[in-house]
N, CA, C and O of each residue as an XYZ file, in Angstrom:
272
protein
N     -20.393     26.521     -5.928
C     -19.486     25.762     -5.124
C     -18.403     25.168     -6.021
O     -18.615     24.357     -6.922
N     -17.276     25.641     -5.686
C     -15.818     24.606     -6.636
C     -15.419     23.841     -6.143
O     -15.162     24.167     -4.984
N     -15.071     22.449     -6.461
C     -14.722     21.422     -6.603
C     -12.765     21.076     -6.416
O     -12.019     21.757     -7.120
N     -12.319     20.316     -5.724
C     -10.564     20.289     -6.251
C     -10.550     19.274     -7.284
O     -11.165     18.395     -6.681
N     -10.271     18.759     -8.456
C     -10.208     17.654     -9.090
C      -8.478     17.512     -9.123
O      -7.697     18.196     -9.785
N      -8.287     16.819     -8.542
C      -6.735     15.941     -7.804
C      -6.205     15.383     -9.064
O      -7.052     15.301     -9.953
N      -4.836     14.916     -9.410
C      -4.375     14.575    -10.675
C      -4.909     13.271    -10.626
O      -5.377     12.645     -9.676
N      -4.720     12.890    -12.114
C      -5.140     11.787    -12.259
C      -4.185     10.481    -11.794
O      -4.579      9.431    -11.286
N      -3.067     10.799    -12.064
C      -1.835     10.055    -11.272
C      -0.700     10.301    -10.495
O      -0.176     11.397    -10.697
N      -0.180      9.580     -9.662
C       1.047     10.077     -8.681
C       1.679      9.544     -9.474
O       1.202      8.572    -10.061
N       3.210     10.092     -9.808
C       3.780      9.755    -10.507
C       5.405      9.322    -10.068
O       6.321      8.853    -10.742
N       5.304      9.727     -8.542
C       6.222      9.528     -7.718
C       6.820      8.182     -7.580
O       5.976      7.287     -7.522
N       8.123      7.782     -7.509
C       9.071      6.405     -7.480
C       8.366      6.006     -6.132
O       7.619      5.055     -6.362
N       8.332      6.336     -4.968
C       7.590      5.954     -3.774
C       6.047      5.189     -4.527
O       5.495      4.177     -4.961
N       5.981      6.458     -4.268
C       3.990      5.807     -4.547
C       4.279      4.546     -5.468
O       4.285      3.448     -4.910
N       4.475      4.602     -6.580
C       4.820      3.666     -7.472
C       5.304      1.913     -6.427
O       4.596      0.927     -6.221
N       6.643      2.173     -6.035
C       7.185      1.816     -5.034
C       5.991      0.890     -4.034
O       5.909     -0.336     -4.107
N       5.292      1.572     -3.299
C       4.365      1.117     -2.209
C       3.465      0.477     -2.467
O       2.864     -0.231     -1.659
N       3.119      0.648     -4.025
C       2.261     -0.338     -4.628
C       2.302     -1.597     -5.193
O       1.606     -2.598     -5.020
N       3.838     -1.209     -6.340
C       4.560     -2.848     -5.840
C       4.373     -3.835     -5.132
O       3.843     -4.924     -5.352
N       5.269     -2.983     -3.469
C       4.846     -3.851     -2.226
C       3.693     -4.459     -1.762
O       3.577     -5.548     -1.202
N       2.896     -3.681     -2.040
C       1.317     -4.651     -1.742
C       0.788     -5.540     -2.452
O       0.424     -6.664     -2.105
N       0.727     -4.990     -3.590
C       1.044     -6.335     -4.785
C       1.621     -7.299     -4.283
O       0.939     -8.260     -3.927
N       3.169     -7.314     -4.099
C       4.039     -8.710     -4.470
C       3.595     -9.305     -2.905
O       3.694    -10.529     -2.815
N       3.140     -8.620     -1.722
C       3.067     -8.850     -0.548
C       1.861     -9.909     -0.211
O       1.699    -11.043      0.240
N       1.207     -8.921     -0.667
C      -0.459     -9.396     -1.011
C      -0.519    -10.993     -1.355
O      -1.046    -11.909     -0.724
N       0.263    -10.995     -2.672
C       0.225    -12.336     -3.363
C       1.080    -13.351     -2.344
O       0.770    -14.486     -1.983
N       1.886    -12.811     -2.111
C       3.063    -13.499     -0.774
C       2.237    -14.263     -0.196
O       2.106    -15.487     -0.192
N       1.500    -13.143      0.466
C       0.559    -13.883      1.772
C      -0.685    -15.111      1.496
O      -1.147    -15.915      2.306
N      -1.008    -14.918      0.080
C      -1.733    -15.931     -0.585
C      -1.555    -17.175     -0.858
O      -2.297    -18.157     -0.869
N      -0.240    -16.959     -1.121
C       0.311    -18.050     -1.833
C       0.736    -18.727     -0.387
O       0.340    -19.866     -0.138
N       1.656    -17.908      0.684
C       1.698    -18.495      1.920
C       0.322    -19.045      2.606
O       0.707    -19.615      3.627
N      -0.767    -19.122      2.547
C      -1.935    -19.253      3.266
C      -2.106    -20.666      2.277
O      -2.337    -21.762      2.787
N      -1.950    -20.460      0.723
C      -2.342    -21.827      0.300
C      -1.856    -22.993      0.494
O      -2.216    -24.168      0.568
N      -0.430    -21.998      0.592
C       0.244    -23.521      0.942
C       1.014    -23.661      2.043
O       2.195    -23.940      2.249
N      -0.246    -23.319      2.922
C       0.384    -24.017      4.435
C       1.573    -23.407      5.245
O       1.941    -23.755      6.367
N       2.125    -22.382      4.417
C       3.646    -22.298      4.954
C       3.447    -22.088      6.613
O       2.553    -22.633      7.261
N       4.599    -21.068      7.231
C       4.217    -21.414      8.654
C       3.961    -20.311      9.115
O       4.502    -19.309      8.646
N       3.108    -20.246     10.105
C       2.715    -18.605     10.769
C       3.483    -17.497     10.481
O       3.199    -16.382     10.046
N       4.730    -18.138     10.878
C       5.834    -16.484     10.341
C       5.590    -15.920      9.544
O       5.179    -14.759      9.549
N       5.921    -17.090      8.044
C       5.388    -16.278      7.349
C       4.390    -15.722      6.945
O       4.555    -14.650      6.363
N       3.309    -16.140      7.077
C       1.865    -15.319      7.038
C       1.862    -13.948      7.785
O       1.552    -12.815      7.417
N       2.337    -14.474      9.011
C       2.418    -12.858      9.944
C       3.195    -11.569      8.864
O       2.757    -10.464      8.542
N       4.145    -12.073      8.600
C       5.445    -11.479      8.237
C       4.897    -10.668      6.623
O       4.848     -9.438      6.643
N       4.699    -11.042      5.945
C       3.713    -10.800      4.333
C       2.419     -9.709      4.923
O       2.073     -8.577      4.587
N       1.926    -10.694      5.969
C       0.384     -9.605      6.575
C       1.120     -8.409      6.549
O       1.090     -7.669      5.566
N       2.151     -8.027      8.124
C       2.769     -7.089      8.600
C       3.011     -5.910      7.331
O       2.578     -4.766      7.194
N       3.906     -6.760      6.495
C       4.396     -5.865      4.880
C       3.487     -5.201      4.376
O       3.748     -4.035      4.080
N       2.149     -5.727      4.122
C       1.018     -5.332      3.338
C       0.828     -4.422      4.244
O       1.441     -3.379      4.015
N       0.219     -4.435      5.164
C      -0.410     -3.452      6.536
C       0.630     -1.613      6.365
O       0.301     -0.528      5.885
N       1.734     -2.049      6.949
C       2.855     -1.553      6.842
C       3.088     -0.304      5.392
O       3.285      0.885      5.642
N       3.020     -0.834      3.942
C       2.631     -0.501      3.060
C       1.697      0.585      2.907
O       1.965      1.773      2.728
N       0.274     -0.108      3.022
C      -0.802      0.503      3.055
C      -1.315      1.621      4.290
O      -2.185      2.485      4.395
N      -0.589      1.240      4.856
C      -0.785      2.828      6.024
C      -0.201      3.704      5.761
O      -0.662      4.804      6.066
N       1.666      3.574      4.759
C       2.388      4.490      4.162
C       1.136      5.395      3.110
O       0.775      6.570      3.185
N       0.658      4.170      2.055
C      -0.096      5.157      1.512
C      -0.445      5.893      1.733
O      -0.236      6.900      1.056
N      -1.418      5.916      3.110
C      -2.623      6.286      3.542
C      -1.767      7.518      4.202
O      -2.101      8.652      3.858
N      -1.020      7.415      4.841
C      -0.762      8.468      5.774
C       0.113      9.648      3.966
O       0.005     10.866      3.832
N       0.586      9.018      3.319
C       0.816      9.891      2.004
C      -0.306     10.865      1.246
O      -0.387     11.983      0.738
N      -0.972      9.894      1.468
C      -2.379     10.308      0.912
C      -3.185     11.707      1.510
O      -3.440     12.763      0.931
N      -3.480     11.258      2.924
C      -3.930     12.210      3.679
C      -2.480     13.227      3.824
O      -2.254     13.228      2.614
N      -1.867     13.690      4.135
C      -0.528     14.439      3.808
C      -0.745     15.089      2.769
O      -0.753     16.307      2.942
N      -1.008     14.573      1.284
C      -1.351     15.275      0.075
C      -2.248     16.120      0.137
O      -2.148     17.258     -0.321
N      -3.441     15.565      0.835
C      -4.366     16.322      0.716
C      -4.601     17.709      1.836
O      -4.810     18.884      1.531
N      -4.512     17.247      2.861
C      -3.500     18.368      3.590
C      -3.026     19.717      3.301
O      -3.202     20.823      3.811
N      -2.388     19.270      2.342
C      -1.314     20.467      1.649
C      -2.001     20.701      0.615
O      -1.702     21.838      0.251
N      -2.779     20.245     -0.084
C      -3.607     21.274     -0.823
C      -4.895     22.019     -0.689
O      -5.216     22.708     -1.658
N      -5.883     21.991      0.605
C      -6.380     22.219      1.175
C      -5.705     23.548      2.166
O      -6.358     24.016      3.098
């Protein structure tokens, strides 16, 4: 039975890019939750992260997709 072993990194400005965003988003929403700020923004940071991470995801599955 063979195996696909997938690269070890994306090396793409996007991918790169989308990870950023969850990062700086992520922390956004932390820092908004600690300190109280106001629903918006919590919603608004959540939304980003969410938003983000489904790009991945739908990148992700797409990749794999196409090499399959």
């Amino acid at each position: 039975m063979t195996t696909f072993q997938p690269k070890a990194t994306d090396t793409s400005a996007t991918h790169t890019a989308l990870w950023a965003v969850v990062a700086v988003s992520g922390v956004g929403n932390l820092v908004a939750s600690v300190a109280q700020a106001p629903l918006v923004v919590n919603l608004a940071t959540g939304l980003l992260t969410l938003a983000a991470l489904t790009a991945l995801g739908i990148r992700h599955l797409s990749a794999r997709r196409n090499r399959a």
